[in-house]
BAGUDO-93690 format. One record per residue (C-alpha): residue number from 1; residue in one letter; y, x, z. Coordinates in steps of 0.25 Angstrom, whole numbers. Each point is the difference from the previous one (the first is absolute). Layout:
<rs>
<r seq="NUM" type="a" Y="Y" X="X" Z="Z"/>
...
</rs>
This chain:
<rs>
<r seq="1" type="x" Y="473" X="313" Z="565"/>
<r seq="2" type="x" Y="-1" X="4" Z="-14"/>
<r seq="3" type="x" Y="-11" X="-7" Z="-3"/>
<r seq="4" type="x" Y="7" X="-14" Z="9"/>
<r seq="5" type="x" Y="12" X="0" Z="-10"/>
<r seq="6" type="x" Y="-8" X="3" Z="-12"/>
<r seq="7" type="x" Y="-9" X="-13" Z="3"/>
<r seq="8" type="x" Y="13" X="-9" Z="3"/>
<r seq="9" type="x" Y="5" X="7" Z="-14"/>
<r seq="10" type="x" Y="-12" X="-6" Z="-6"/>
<r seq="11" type="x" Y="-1" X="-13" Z="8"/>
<r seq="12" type="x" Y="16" X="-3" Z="-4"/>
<r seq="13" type="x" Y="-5" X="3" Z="-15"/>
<r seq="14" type="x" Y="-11" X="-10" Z="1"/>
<r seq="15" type="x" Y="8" X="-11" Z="7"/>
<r seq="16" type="x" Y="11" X="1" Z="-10"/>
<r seq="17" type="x" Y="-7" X="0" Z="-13"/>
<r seq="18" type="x" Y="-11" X="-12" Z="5"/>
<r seq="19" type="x" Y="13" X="-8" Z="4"/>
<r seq="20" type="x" Y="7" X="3" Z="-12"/>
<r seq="21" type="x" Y="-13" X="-6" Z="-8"/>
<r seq="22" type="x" Y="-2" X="-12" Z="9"/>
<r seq="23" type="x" Y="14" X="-3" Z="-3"/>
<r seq="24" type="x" Y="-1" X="2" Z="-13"/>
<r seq="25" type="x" Y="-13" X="-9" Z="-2"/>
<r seq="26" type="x" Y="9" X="-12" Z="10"/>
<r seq="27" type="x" Y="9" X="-1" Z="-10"/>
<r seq="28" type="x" Y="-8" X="0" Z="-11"/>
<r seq="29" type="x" Y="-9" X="-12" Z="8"/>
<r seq="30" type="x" Y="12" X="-7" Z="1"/>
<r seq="31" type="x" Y="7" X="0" Z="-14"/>
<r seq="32" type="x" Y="-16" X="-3" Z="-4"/>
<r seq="33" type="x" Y="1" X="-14" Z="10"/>
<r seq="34" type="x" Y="13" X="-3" Z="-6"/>
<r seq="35" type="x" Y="-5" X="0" Z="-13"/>
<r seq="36" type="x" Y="-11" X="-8" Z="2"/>
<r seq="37" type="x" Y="8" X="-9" Z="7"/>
<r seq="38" type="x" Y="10" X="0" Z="-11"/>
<r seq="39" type="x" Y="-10" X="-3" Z="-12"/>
<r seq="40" type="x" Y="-7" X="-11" Z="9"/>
<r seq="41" type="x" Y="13" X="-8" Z="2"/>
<r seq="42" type="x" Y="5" X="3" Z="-16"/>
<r seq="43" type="x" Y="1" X="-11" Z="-10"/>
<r seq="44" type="x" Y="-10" X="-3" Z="-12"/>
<r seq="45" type="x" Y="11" X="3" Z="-9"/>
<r seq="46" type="x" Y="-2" X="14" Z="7"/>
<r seq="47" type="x" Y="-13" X="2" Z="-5"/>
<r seq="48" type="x" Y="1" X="-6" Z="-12"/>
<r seq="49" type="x" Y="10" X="11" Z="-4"/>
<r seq="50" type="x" Y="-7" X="9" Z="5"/>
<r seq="51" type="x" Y="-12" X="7" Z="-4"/>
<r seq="52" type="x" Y="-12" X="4" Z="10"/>
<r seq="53" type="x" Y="-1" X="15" Z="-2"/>
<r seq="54" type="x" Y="14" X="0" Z="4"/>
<r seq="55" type="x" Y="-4" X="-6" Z="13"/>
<r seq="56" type="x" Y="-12" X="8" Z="1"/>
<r seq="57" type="x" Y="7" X="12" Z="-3"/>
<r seq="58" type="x" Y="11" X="-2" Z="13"/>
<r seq="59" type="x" Y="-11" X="-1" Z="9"/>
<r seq="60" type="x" Y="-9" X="12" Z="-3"/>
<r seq="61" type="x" Y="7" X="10" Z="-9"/>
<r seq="62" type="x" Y="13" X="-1" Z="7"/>
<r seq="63" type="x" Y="-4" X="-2" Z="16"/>
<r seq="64" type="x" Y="-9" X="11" Z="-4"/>
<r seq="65" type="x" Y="11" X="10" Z="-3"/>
<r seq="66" type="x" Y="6" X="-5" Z="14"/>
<r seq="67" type="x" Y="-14" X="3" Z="7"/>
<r seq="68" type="x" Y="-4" X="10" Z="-5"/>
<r seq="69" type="x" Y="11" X="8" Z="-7"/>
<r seq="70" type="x" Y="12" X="-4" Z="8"/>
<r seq="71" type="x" Y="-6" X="8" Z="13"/>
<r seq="72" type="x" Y="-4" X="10" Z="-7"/>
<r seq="73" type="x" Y="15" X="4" Z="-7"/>
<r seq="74" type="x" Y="7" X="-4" Z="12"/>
<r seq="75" type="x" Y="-6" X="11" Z="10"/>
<r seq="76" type="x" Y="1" X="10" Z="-14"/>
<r seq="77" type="x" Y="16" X="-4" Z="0"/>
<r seq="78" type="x" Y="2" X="2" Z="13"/>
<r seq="79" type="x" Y="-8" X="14" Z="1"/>
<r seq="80" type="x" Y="6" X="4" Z="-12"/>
<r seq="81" type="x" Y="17" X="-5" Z="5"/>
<r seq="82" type="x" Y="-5" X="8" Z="13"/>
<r seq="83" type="x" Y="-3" X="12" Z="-8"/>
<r seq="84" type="x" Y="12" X="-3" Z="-10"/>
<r seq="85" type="x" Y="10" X="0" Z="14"/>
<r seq="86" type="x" Y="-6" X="11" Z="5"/>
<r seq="87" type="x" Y="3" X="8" Z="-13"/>
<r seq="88" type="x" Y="13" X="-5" Z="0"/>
<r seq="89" type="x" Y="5" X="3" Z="16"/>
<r seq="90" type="x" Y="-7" X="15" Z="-3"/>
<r seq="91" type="x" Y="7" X="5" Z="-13"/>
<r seq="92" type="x" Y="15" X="-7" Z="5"/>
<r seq="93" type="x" Y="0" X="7" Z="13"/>
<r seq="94" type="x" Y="-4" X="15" Z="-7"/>
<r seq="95" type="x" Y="9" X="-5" Z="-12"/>
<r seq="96" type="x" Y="14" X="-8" Z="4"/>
<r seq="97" type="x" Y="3" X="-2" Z="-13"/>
<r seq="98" type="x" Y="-13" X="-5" Z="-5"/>
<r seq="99" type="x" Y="7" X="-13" Z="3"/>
<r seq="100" type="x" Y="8" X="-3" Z="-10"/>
<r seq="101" type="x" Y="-9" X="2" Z="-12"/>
<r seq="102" type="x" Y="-10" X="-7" Z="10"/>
<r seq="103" type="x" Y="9" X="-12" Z="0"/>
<r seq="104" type="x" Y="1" X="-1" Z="-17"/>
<r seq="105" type="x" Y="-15" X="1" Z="-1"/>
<r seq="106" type="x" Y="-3" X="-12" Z="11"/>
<r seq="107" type="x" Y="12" X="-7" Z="-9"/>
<r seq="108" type="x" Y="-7" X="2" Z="-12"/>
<r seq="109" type="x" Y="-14" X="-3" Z="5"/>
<r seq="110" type="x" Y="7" X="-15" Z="7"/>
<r seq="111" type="x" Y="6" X="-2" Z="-13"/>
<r seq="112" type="x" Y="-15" X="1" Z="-9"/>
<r seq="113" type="x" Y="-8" X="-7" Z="11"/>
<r seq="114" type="x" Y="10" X="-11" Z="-2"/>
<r seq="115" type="x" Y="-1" X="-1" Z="-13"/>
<r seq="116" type="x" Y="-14" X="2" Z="-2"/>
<r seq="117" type="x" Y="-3" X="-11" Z="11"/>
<r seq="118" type="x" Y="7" X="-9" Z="-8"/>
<r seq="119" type="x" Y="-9" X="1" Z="-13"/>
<r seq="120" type="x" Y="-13" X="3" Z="11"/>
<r seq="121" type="x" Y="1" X="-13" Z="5"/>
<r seq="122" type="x" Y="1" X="-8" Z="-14"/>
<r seq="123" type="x" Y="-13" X="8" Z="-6"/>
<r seq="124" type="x" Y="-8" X="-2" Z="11"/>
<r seq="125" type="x" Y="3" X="-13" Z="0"/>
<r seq="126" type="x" Y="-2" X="0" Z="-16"/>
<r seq="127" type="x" Y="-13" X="7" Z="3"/>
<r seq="128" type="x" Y="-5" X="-10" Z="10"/>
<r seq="129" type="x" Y="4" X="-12" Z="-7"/>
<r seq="130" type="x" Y="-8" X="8" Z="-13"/>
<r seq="131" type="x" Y="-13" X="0" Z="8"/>
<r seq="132" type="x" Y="-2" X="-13" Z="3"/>
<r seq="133" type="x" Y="-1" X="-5" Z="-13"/>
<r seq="134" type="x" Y="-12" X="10" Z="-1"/>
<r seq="135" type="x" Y="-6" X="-5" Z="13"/>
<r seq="136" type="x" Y="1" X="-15" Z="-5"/>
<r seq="137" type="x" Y="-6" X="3" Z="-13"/>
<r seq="138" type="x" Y="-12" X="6" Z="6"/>
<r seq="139" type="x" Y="-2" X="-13" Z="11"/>
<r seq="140" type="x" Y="2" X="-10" Z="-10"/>
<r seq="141" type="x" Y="-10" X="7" Z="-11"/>
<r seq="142" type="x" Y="-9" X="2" Z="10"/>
<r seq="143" type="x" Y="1" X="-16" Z="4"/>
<r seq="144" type="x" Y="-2" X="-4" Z="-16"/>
<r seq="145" type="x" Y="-10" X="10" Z="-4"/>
<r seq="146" type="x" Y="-11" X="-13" Z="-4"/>
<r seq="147" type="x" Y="12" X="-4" Z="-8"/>
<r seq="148" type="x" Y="4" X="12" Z="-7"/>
<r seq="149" type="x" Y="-11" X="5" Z="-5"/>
<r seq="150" type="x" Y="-4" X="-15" Z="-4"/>
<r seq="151" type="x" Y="13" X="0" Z="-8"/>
<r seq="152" type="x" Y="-3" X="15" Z="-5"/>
<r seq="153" type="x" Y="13" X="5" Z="4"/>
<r seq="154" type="x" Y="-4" X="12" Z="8"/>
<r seq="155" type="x" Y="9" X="9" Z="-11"/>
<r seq="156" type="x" Y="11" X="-8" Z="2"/>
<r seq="157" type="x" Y="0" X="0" Z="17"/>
<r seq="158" type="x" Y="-4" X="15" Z="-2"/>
<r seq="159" type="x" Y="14" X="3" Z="-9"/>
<r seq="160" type="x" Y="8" X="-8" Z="11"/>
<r seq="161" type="x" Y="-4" X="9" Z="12"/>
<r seq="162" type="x" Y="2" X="12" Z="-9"/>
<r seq="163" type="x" Y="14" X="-4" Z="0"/>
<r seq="164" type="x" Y="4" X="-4" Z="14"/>
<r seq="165" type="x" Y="-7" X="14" Z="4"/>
<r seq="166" type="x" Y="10" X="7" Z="-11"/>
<r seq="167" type="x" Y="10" X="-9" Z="5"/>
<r seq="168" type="x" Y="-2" X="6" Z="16"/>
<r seq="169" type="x" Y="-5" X="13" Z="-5"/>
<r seq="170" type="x" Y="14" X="1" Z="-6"/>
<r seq="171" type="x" Y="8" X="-4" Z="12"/>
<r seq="172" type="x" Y="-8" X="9" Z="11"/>
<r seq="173" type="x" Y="1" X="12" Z="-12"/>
<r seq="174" type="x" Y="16" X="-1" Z="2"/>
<r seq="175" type="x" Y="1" X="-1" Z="16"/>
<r seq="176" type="x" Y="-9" X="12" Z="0"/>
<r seq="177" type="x" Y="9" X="6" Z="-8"/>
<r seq="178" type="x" Y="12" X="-4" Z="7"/>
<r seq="179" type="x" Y="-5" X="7" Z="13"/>
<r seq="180" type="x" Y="-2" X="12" Z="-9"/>
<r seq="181" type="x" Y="14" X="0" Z="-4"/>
<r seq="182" type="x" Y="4" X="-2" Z="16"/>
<r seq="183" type="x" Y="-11" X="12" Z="4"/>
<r seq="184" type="x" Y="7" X="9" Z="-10"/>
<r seq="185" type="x" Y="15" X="2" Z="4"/>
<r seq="186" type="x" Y="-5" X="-2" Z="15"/>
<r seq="187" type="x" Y="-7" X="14" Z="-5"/>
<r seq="188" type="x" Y="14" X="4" Z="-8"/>
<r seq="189" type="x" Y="8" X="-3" Z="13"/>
<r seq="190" type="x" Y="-10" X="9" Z="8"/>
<r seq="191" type="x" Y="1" X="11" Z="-8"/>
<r seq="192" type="x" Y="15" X="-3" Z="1"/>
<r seq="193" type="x" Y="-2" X="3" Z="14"/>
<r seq="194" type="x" Y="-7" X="10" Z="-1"/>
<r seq="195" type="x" Y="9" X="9" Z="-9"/>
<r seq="196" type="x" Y="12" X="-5" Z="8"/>
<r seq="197" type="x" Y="-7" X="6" Z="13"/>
<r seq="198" type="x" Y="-3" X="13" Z="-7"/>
<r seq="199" type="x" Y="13" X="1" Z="-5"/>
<r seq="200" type="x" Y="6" X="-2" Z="12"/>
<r seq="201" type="x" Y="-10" X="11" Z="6"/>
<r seq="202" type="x" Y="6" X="10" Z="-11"/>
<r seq="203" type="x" Y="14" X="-3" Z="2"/>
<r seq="204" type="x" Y="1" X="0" Z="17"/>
<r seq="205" type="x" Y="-10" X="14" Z="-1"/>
<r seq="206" type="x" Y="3" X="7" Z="12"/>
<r seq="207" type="x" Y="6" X="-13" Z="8"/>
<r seq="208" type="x" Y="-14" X="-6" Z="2"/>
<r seq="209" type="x" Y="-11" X="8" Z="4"/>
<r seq="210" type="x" Y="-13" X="3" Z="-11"/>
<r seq="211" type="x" Y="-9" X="-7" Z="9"/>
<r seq="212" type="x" Y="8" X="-12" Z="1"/>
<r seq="213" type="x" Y="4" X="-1" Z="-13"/>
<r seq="214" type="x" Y="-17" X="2" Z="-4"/>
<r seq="215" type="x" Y="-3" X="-11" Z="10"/>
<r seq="216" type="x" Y="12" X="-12" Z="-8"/>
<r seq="217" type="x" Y="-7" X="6" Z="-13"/>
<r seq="218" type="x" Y="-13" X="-2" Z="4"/>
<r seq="219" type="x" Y="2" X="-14" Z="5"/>
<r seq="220" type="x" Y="5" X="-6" Z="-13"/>
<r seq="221" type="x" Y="-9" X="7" Z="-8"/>
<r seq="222" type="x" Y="-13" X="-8" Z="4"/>
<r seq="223" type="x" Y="-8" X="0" Z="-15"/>
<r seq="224" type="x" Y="-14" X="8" Z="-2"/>
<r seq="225" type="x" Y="-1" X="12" Z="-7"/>
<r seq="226" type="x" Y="-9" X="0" Z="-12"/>
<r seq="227" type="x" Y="-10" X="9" Z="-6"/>
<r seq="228" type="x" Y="6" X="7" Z="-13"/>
<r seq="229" type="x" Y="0" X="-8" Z="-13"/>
<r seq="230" type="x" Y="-14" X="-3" Z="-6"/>
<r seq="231" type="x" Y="4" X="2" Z="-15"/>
<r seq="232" type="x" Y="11" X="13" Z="-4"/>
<r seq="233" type="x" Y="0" X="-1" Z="-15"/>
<r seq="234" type="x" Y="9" X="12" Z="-1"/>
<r seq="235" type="x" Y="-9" X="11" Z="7"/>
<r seq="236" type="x" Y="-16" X="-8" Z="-6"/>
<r seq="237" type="x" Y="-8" X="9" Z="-5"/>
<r seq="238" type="x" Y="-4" X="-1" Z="-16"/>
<r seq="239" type="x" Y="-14" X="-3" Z="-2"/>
<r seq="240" type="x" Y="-10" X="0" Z="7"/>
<r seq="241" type="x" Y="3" X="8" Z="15"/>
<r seq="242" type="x" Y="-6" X="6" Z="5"/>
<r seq="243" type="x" Y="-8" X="6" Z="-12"/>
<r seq="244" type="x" Y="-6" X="12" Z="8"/>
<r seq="245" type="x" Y="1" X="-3" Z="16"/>
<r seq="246" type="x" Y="7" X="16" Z="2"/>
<r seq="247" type="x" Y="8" X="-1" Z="15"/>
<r seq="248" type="x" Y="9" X="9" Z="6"/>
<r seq="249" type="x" Y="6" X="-3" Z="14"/>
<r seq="250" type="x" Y="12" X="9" Z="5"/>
<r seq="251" type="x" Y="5" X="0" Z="13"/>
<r seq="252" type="x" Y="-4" X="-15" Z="3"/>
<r seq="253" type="x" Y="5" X="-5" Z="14"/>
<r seq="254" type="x" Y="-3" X="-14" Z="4"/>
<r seq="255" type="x" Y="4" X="-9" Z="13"/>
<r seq="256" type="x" Y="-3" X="-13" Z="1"/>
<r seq="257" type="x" Y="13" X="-5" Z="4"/>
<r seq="258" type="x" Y="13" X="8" Z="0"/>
<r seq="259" type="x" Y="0" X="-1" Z="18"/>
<r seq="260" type="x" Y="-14" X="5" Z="-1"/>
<r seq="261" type="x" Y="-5" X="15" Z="-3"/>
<r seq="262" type="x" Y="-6" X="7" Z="-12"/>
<r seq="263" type="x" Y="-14" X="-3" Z="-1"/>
<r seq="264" type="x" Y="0" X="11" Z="-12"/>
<r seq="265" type="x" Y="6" X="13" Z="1"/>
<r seq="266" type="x" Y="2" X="6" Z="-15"/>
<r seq="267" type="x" Y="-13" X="-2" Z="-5"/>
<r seq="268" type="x" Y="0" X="8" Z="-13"/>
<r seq="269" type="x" Y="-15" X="-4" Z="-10"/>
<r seq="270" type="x" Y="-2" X="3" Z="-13"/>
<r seq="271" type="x" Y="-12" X="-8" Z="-7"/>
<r seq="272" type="x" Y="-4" X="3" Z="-13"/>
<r seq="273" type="x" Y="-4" X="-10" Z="-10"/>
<r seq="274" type="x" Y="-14" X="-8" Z="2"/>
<r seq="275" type="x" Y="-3" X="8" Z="13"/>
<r seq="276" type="x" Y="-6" X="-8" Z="12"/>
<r seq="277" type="x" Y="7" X="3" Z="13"/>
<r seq="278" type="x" Y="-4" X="-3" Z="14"/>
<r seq="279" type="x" Y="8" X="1" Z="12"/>
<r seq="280" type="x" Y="-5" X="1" Z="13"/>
<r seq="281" type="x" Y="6" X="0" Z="13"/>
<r seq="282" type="x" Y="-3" X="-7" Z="13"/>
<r seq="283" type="x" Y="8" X="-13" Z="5"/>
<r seq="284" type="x" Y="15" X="0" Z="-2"/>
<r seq="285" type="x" Y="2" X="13" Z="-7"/>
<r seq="286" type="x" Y="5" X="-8" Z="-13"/>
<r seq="287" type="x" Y="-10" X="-2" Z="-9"/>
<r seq="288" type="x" Y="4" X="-16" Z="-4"/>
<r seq="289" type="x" Y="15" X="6" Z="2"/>
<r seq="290" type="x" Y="-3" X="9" Z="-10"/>
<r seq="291" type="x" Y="-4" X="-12" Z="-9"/>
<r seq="292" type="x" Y="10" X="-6" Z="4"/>
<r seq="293" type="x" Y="11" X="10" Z="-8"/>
<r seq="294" type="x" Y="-8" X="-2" Z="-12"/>
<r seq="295" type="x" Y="0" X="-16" Z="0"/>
<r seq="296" type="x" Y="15" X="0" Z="7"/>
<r seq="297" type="x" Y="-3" X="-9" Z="11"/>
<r seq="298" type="x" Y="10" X="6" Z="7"/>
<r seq="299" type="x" Y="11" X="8" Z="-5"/>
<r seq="300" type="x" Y="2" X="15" Z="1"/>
<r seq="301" type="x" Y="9" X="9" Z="7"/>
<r seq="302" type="x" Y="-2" X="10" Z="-10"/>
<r seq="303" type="x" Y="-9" X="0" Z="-11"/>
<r seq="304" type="x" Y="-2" X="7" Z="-13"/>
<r seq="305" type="x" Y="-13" X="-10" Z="-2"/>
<r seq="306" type="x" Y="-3" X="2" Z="-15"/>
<r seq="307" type="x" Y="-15" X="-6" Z="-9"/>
<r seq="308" type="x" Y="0" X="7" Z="-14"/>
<r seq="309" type="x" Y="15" X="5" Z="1"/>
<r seq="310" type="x" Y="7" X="-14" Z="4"/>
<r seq="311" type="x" Y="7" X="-2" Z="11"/>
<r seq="312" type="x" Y="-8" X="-11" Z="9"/>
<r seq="313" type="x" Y="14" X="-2" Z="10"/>
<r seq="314" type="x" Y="7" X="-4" Z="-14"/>
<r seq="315" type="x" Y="-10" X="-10" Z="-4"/>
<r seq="316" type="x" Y="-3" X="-15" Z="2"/>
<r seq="317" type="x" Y="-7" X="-5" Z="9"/>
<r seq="318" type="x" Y="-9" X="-9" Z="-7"/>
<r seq="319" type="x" Y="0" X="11" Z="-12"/>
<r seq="320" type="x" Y="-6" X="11" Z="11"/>
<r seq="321" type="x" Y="-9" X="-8" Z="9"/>
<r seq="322" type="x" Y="-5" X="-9" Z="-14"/>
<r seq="323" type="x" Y="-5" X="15" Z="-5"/>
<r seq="324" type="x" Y="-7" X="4" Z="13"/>
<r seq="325" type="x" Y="-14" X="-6" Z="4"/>
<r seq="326" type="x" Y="-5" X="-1" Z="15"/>
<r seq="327" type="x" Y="-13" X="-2" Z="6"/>
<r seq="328" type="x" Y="5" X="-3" Z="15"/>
<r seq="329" type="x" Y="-8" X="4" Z="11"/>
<r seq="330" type="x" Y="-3" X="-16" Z="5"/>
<r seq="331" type="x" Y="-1" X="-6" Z="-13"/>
<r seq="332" type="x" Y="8" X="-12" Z="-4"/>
<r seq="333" type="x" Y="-4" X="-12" Z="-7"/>
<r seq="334" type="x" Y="6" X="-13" Z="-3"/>
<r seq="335" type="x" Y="-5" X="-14" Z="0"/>
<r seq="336" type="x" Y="-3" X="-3" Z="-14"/>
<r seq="337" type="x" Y="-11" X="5" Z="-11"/>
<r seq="338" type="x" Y="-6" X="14" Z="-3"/>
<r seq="339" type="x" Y="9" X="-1" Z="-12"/>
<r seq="340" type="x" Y="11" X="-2" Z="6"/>
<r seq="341" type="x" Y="-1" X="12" Z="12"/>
<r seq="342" type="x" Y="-4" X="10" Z="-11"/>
<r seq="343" type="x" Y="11" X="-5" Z="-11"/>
<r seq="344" type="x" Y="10" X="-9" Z="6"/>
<r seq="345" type="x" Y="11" X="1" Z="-13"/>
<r seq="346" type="x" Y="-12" X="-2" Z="-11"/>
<r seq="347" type="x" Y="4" X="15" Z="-5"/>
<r seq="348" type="x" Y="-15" X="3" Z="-4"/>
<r seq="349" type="x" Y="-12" X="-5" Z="-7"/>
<r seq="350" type="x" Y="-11" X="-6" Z="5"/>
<r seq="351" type="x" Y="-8" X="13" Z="-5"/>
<r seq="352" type="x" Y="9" X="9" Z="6"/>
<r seq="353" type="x" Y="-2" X="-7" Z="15"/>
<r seq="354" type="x" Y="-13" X="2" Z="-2"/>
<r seq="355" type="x" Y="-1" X="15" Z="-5"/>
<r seq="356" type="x" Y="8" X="-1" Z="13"/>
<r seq="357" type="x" Y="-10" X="-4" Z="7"/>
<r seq="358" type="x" Y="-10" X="7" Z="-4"/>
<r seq="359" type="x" Y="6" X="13" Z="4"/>
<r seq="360" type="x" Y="1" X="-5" Z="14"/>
<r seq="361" type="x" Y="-15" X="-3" Z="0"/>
<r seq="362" type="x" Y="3" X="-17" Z="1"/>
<r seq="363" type="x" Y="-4" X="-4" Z="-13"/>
<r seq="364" type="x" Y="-13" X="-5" Z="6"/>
<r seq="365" type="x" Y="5" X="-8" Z="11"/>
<r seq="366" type="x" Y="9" X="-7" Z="-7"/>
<r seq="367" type="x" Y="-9" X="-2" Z="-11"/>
<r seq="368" type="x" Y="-9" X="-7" Z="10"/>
<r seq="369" type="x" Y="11" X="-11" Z="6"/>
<r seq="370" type="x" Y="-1" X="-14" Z="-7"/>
<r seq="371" type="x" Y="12" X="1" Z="-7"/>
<r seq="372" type="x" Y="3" X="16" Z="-2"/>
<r seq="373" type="x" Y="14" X="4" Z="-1"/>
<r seq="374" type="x" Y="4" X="-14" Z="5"/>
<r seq="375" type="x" Y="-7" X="0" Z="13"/>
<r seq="376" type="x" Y="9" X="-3" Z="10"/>
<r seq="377" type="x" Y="5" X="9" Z="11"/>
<r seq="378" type="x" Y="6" X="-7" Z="13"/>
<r seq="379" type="x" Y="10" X="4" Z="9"/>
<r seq="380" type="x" Y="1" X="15" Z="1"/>
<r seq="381" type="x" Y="-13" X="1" Z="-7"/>
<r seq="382" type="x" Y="-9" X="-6" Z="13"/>
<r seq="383" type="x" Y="-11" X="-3" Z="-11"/>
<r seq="384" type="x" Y="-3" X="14" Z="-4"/>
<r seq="385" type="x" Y="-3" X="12" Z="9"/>
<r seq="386" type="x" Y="9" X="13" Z="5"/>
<r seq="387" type="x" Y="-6" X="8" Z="-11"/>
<r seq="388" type="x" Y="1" X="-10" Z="-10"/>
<r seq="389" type="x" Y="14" X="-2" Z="5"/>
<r seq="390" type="x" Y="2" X="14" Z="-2"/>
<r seq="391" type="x" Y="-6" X="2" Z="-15"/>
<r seq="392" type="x" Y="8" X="-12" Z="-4"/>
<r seq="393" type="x" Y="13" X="7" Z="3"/>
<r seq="394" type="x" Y="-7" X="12" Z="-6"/>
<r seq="395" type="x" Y="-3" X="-8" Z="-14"/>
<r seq="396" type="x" Y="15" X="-4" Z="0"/>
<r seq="397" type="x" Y="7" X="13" Z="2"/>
<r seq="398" type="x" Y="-11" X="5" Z="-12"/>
<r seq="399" type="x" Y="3" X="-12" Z="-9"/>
<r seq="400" type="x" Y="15" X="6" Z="2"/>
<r seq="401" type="x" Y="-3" X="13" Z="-6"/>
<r seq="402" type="x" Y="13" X="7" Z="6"/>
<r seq="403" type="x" Y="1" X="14" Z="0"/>
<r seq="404" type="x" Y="4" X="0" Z="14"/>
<r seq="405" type="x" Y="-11" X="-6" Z="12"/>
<r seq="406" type="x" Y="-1" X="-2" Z="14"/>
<r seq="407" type="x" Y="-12" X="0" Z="6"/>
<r seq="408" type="x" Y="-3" X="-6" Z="14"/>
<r seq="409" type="x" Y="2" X="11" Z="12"/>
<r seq="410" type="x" Y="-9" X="6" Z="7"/>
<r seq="411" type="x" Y="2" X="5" Z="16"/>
<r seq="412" type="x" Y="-6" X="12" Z="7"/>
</rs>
């Protein structure tokens, strides 16, 4: 039965969105006959006053919007007023009074959509009418090229199509930005939603129950969470850091989610300056969770995580994980040059790259390619073996020269 009604759910799905987009593509079929029907019948005065790439442009920039783009944001608009509704229904039922500040923010969203469609319409139209002058300008150069460059007036052709592409760059600059301007306070009156939800919650505590008053919450707040900031000038550390690669770990405590279990219980490690540690330990016991705490791939529960007395939880991330070098257990090219995959920001010399990779015993072969640091490497370094894979990723982690490694893992 289960399995009946999921299958008429899917069927109904199908059926609803392929005859939304048939209709969709009818209606742009017929405004396509009309206008070709319409230009046919027009006077010559009509197309002497108007120039080709403005006719070109109606019949493929513009009925491309209505076959392609059209369908496309209609079953996005309606999925989306769906899921808008729903939101709606939900939080006035939990929360009566949610209606009247509900009513004000609808009246202010009606009031910008009306005034932005307004100046909307007349930049599109500016932006349209912008481009065909570039189309024109490129048909009709095209057309007189013998003649042009008999004349030698290719400059002077070239410095008329700089302008009409400034002209139009121009125009489709400013209705970019004027859908930035409308996405901004659509975000400013979400938010608006949001803290009047939450205030409510605050002020009817004991009225409404927790769970329900966590569900209204949860339902506006719909925006990802991010990782911590990448840069904290406040807490960088002066110099160079880490200098000496001292770690002292205290009462760590990881989960991977905060509805998930600990993966790490209170690990407490100290690791003296320069030693070499290896941790062993079958599948699952948290040897890449343990790595994980020191890179901050996930944040801990509890964690005193410190590398030559800086606290790692205080840091940014790009300053902690820019100080640390990996050798992953499957080694990870990119398409490009050997260059690139051993220094991809140009931070070294060419005779430290190869110092580099000297000590990782893969001087000689890439001596022995035709064009040495160069050489190219496809797609997940499909051109070189596992082992060179591996000794690459090796010979970058040494070019780093951080204080702090992580070598690949080994399994018992």
């Amino acid at each position: 039965m289960t399995g009946s009604v999921s299958g008429k759910v899917y069927l109904t799905f199908i059926k609803v969105r392929i005859g939304v987009t048939f209709r969709v593509l009818a209606g742009a079929s017929k405004l396509h006959k009309a206008m070709f029907e319409s230009i046919l019948r027009s006077p010559m005065s009509f197309f002497d006053t108007t120039p080709t790439g403005r006719i070109l442009n109606r019949f493929s920039r513009d009925l491309d919007e209505l076959d392609v783009r059209v369908p496309f944001f209609l079953e996005f608009l309606l999925q989306g007023m769906l899921f808008v509704m729903g939101q709606i229904i939900l939080v006035c039922f939990i929360y009566v009074w949610f209606t009247i500040p509900l009513i004000i923010i609808a009246g202010l969203f009606f009031l910008i959509d009306i005034f932005l469609n307004a100046g909307m319409r007349g930049l599109k139209r500016l932006d349209n009418t912008l481009k065909s002058p570039v189309t024109q300008h490129i048909a009709s150069s095209v057309t007189g090229l013998s003649v042009i460059r008999t004349f030698d007036k290719e400059r002077v052709f070239s410095n008329r199509m700089y302008n009409y592409l400034d002209q139009h760059s121009a125009s489709l600059l400013v209705f970019r930005l004027s859908n930035r301007w409308f996405t901004y306070r659509m975000d400013i009156m979400a938010v608006l939603a949001t803290l009047t939800v939450t205030i409510i919650c605050v002020f009817t505590k004991g009225m409404i129950g927790t769970a329900s008053a966590g569900l209204a919450l949860s339902t506006l707040n719909g925006d990802l969470e991010s990782e911590a900031p990448r840069e904290i000038p406040s807490t960088k550390p002066s110099g160079a850091w880490p200098a000496n690669g001292a770690m002292e770990l205290k009462d760590v405590k990881l989960r991977y989610r905060p509805d998930l279990p600990l993966v790490l219980h209170g690990i407490t490690a100290s690791i003296k300056a320069g030693e070499k540690i290896g941790i062993v330990g079958r599948t699952g016991a948290g040897k890449s969770s343990l790595i994980s705490t020191l890179l901050r791939l996930s944040e801990l529960d509890s964690v005193t995580v410190e590398v030559d007395g800086v606290d790692v939880s205080k840091l940014g991330l790009h300053t902690l994980r820019s100080s640390i070098s990996v050798i992953p257990q499957d080694p990870v090219l990119f398409q490009g040059t050997i260059s690139y995959n051993l220094d991809p920001f140009n931070e070294h010399t060419d005779e430290s790259v190869w110092a580099s990779l000297e000590q990782s015993h893969l001087k000689v072969t890439v001596s022995r390619l035709d064009h040495g640091l160069s050489s190219k490497v496809e797609e997940a370094g499909e051109n070189f073996s596992v082992g060179e894979r591996q000794l690459i990723c090796l010979t970058r982690a040494l070019l780093r020269n951080s204080k702090v490694r992580k070598g690949r893992k080994v399994e018992e």
